[in-house]
C-alpha positions in Angstrom: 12.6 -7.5 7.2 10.2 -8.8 4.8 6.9 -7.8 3.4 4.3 -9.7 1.9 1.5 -8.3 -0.1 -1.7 -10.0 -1.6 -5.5 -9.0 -2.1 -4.9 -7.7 -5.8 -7.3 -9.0 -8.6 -10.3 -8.3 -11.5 -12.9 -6.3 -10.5 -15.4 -4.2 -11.9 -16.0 -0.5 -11.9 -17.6 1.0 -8.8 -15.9 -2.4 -6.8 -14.2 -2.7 -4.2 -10.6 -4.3 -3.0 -8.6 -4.7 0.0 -4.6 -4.7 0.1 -2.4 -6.2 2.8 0.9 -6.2 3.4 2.5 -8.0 6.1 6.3 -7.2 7.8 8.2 -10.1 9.4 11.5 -10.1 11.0 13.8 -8.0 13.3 13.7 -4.9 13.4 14.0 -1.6 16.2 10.3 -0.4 14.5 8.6 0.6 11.6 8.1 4.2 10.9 5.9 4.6 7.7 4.4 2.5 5.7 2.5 2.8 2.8 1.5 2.1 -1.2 2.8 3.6 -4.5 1.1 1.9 -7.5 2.7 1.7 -11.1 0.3 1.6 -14.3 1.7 1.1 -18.3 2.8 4.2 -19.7 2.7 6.1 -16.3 5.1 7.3 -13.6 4.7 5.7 -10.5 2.4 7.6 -8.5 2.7 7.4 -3.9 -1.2 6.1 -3.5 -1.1 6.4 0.2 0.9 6.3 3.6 0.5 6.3 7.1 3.0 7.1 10.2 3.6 4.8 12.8 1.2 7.3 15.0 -1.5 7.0 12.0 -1.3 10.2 10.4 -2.4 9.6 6.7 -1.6 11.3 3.2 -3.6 10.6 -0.1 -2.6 11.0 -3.6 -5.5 13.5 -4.5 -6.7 10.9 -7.1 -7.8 8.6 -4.7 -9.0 10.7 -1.4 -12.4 9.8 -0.4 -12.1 6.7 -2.0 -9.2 4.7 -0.4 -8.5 4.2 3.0 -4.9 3.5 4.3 -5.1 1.6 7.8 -2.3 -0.1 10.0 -2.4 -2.7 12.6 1.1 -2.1 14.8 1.2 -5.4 16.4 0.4 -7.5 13.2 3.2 -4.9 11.8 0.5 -4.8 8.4 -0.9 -1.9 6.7 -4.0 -2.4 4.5 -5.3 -0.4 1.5 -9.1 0.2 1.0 -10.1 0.6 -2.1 -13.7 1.4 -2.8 -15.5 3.1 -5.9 -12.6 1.8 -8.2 -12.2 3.2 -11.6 -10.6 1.8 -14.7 -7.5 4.5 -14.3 -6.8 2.7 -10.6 -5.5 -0.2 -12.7 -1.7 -1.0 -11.8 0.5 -3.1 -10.0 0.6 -1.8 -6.5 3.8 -2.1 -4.2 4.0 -2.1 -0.3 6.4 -0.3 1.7 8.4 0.3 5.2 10.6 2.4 6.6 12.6 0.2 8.9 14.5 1.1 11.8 17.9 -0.5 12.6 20.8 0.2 14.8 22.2 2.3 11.9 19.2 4.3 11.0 16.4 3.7 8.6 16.0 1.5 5.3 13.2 0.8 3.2 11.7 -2.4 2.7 9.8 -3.1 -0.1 7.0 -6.1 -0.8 6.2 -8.4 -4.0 3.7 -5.7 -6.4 0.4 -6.9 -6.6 -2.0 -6.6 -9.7 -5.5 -4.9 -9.3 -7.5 -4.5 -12.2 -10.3 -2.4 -12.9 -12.3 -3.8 -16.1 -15.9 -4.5 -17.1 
């Protein structure tokens, strides 16, 4: 399975953005899927995730502000990003947990930039 992210870009302060990230190929499923995000000089942090029934968790540095969605039979999750802030600025990374006949891998998409500058 492959994923495919886009939506990244420049965008001011108090803007908005919307991630996607699309699966093709065989697969049993997809349990989770989700985004971690990797800035200069910082650990990579998980931004968001869903379950394949849509329960949600939020790193606490971006609840109430991004929304994690999923659309099962386009197999694509999307990230919502509203009220952005300079310290959202990173290169953000898609990801599934696929199932298989031997269990579960992860499957991982291109990163995308976003960047949060006036």
């Amino acid at each position: 399975v492959q994923l495919q992210a886009s939506g990244g870009g420049l965008v001011q302060p108090g803007g908005s953005l919307r991630l996607s990230c699309a699966a093709s190929g065989s697969s049993l499923g997809i349990n989770d899927m989700g985004w971690y995000r990797l800035a200069p000089g910082k650990q990579r942090e998980l931004v968001a995730r869903i379950g394949s029934g849509g329960f949600t968790n939020y790193a606490d540095s971006v609840k109430g502000r991004f929304t994690i969605s999923r659309d099962n039979g386009r197999d694509t999750v999307y990230l919502q990003m509203n009220s952005l802030k300079p310290e959202d600025t990173a290169v953000y990374s898609c990801y599934a947990k696929i199932l298989w006949a031997g269990g579960e891998y992860d499957a991982w998409g291109q990163g995308t930039q976003v960047t949060v500058s006036s």
